[in-house]
LUMFI-887352 format. One record per atom (N, C-alpha, C): residue in three letters; z, x, y. Coordinates in Angstrom, 1 decimal. Atoms other than C-alpha are relative to their C-alpha. Example, Ala and Ser with C-alpha at 12.3 -4.5 7.8 and 13.67 -1.06 7.14 Angstrom:
2
REC;ALA;0.0;0.9;-1.2
REC;ALA;7.8;12.3;-4.5
REC;ALA;0.0;0.9;1.2
REC;SER;0.0;-0.9;-1.1
REC;SER;7.1;13.7;-1.1
REC;SER;0.8;-0.8;1.1
END
This chain:
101
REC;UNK;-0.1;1.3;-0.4
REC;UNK;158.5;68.6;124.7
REC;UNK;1.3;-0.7;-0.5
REC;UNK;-1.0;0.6;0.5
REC;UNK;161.3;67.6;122.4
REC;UNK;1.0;0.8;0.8
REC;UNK;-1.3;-0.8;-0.9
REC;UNK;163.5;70.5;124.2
REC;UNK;0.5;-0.8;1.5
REC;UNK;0.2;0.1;-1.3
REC;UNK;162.7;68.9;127.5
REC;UNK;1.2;-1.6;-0.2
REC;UNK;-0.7;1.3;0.5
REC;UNK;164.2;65.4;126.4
REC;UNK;-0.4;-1.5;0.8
REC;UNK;0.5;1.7;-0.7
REC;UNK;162.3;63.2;128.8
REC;UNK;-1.6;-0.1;-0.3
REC;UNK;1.6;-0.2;0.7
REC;UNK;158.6;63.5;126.9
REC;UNK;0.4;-1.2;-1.2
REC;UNK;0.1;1.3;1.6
REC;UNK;158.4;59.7;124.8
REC;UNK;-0.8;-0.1;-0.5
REC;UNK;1.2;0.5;1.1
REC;UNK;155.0;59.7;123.9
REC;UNK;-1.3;0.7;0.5
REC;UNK;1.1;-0.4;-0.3
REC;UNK;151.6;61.5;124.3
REC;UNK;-0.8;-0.4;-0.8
REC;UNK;1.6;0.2;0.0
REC;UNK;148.0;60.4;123.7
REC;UNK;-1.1;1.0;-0.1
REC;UNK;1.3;-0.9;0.3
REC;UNK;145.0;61.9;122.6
REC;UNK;-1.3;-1.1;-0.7
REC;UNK;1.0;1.4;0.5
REC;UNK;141.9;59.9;122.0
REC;UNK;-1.8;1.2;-0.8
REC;UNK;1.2;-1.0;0.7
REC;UNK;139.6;63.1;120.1
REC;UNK;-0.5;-0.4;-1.5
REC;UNK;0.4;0.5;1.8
REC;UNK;139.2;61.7;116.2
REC;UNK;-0.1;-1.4;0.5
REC;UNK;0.2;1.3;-0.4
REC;UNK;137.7;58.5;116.9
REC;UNK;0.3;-0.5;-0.9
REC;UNK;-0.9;0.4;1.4
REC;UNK;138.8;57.5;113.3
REC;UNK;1.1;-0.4;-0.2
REC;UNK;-1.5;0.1;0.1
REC;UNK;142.2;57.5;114.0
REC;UNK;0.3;-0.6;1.0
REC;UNK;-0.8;1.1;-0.9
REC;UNK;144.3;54.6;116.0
REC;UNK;1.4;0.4;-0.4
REC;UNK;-1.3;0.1;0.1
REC;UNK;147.4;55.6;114.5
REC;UNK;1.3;0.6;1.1
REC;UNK;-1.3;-0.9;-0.7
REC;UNK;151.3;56.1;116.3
REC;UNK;0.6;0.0;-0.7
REC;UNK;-1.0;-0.3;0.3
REC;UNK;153.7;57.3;115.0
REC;UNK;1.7;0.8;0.9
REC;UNK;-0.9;-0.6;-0.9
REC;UNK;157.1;59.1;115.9
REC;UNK;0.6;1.2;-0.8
REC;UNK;-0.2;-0.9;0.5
REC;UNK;158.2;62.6;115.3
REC;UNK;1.2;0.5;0.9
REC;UNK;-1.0;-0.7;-0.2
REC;UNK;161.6;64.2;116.2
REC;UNK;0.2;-0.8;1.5
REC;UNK;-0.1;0.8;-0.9
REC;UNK;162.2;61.4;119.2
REC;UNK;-1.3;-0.1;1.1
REC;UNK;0.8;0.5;-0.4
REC;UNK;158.6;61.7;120.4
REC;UNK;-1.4;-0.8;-0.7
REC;UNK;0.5;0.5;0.2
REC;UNK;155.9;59.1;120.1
REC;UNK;-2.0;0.8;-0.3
REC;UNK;1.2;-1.2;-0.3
REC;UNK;152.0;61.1;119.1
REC;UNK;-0.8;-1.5;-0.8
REC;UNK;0.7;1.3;0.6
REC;UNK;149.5;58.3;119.4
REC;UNK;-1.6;0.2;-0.1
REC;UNK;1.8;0.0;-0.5
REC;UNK;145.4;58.3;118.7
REC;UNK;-0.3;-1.2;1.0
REC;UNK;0.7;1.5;-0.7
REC;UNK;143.6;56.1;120.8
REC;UNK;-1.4;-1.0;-0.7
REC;UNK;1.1;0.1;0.6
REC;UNK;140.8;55.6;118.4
REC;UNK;-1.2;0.4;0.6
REC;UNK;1.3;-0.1;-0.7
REC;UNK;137.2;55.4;119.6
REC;UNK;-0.4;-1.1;-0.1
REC;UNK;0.6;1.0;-1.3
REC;UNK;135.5;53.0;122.0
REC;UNK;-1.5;-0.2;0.4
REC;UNK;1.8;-0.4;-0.1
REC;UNK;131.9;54.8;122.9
REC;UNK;-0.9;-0.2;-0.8
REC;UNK;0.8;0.1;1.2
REC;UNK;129.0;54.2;120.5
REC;UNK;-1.0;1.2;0.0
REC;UNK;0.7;-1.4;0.1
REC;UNK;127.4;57.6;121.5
REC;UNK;0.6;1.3;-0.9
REC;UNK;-1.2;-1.6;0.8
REC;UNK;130.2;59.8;119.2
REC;UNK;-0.5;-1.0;-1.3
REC;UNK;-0.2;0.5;1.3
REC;UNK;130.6;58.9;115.7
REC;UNK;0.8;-0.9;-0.4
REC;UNK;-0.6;0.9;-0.1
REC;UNK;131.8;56.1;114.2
REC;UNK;0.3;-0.3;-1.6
REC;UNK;0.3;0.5;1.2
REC;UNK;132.2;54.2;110.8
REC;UNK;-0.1;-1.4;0.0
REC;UNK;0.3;1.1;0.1
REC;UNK;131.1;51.1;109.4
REC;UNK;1.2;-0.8;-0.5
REC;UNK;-1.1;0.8;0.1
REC;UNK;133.6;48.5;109.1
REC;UNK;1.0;0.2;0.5
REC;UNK;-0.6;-0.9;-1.0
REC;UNK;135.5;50.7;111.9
REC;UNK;-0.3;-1.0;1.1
REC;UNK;0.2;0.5;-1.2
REC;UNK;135.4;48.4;114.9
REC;UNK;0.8;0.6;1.1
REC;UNK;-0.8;-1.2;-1.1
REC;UNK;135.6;50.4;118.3
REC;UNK;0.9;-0.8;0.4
REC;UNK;-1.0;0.8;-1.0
REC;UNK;138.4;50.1;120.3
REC;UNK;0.5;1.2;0.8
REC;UNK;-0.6;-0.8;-0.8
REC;UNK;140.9;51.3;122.8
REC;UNK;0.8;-0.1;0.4
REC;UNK;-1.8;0.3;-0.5
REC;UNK;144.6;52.2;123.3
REC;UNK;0.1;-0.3;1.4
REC;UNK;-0.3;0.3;-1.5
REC;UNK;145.9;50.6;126.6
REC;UNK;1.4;0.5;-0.5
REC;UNK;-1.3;-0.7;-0.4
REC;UNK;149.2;52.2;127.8
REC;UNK;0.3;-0.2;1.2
REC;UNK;-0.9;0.2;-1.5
REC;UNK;151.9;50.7;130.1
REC;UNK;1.1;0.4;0.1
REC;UNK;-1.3;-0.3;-0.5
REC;UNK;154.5;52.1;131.8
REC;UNK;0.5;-0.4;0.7
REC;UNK;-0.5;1.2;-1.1
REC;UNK;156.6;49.6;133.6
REC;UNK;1.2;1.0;0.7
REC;UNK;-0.9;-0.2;-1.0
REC;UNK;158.4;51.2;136.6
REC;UNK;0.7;-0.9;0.5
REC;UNK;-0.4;0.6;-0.7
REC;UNK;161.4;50.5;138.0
REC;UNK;0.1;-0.3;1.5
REC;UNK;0.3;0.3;-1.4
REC;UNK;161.9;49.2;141.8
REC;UNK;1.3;0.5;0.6
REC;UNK;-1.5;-0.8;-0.6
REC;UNK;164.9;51.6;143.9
REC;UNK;0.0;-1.3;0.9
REC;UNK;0.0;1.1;-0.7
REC;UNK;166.5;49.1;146.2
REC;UNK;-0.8;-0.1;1.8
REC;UNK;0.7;-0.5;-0.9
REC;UNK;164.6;50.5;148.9
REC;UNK;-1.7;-0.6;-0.1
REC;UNK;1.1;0.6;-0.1
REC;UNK;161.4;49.1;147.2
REC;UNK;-1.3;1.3;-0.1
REC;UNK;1.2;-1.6;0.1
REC;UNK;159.5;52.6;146.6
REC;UNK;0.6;-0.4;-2.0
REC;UNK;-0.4;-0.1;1.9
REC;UNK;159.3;53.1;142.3
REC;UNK;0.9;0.9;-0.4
REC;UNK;-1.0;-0.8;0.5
REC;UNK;162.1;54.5;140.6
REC;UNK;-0.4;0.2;-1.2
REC;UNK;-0.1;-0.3;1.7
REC;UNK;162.5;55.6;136.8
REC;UNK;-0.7;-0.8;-1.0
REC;UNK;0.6;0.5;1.2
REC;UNK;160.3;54.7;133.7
REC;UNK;0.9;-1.3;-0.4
REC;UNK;0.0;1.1;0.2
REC;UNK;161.7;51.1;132.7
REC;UNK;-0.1;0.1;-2.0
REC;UNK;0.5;-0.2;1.2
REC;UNK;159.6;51.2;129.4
REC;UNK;-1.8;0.2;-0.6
REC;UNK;1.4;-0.8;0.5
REC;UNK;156.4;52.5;127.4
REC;UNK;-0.6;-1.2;-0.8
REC;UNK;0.8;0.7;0.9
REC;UNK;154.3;50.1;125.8
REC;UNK;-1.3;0.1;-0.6
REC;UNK;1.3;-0.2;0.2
REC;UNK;150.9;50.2;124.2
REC;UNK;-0.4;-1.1;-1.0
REC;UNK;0.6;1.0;0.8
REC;UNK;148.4;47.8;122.3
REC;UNK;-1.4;0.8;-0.2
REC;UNK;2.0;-0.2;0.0
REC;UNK;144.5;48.5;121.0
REC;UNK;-0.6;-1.5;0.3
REC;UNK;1.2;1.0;-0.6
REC;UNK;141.7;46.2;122.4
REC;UNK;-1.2;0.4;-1.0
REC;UNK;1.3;-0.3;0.8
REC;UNK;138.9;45.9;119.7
REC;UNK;-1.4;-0.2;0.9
REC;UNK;0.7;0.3;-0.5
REC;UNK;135.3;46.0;120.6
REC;UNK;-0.6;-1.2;-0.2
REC;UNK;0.2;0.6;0.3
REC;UNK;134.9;42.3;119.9
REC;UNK;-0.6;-1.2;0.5
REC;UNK;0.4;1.4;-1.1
REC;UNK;133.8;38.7;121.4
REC;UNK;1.0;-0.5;0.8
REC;UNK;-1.4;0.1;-0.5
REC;UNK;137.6;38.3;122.0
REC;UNK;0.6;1.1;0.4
REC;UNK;-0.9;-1.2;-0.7
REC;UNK;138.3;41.5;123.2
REC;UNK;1.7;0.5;-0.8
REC;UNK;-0.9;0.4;0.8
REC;UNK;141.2;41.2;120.3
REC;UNK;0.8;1.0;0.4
REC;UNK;-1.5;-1.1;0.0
REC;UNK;144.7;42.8;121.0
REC;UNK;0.4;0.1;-1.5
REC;UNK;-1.3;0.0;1.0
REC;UNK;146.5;44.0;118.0
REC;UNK;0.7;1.5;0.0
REC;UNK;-1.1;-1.3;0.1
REC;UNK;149.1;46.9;117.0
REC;UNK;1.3;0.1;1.3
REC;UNK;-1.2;-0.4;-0.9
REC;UNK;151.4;46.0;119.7
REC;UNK;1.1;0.7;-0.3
REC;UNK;-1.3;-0.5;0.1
REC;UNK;154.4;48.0;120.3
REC;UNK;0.9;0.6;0.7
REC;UNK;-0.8;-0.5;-1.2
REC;UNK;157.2;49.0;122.6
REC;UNK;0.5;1.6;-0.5
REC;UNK;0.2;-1.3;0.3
REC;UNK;157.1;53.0;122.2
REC;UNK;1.7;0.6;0.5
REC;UNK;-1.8;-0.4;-0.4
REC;UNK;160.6;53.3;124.4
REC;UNK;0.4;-0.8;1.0
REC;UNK;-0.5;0.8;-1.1
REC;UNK;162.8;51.2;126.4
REC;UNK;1.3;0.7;0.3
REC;UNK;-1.4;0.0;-0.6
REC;UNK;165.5;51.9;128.6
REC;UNK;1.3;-0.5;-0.5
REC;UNK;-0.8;0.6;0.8
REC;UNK;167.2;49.5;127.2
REC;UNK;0.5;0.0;-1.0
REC;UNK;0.4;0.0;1.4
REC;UNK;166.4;50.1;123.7
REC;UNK;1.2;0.9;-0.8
REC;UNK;-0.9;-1.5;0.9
REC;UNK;168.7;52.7;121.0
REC;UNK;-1.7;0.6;-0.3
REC;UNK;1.5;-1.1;0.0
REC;UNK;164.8;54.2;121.6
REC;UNK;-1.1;-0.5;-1.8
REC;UNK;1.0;0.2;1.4
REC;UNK;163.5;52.3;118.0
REC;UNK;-0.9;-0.5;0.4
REC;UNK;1.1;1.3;-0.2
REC;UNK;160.0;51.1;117.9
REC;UNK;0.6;-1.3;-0.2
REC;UNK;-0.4;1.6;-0.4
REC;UNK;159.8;47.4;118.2
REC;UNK;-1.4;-0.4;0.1
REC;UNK;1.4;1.0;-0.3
REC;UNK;157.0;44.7;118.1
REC;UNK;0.6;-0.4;1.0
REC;UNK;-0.5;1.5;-0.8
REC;UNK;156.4;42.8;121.3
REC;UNK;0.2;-0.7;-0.7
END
């Protein structure tokens, strides 16, 4: 993936325990936590679930061109449906550093 040079970030949502991202050798390796209440869980662990956006660009033709940038946030299982951990994973724009929205 790192050889390849266009791989920013993969996902995996298998240890419900774990929400964390991090970044390793210019790619991003994120959990998504856990969401379901039929797997395992813990107490004081409130479910949740990584959302992941990829904002394409628009060729001037109006068909989608090239990744833009990567974003993701968790959604708790809550009354508020609570966002937190925002974070811009890669931007076009960017020198490629994380970033809070």
């Amino acid at each position: 993936m790192v050889a390849a040079g266009d791989v920013k970030a993969v996902f995996t949502g298998l240890y419900h325990l774990n929400d964390f991202c991090g970044e390793l050798t210019g790619v991003h390796l994120c959990y998504a936590g856990g969401f379901g209440y039929h797997a395992y869980g813990k107490a004081g662990w409130s479910r949740r679930a990584r959302v992941v956006l990829a904002s394409l660009e628009k060729t001037q033709k109006g068909s989608w061109g090239t990744v833009k940038s990567i974003k993701t946030w968790k959604r708790l299982d809550d009354k508020k449906l609570s966002l937190i951990d925002a974070q811009v994973l890669w931007s076009k724009s960017s020198t490629n550093k994380q970033r809070i929205l």
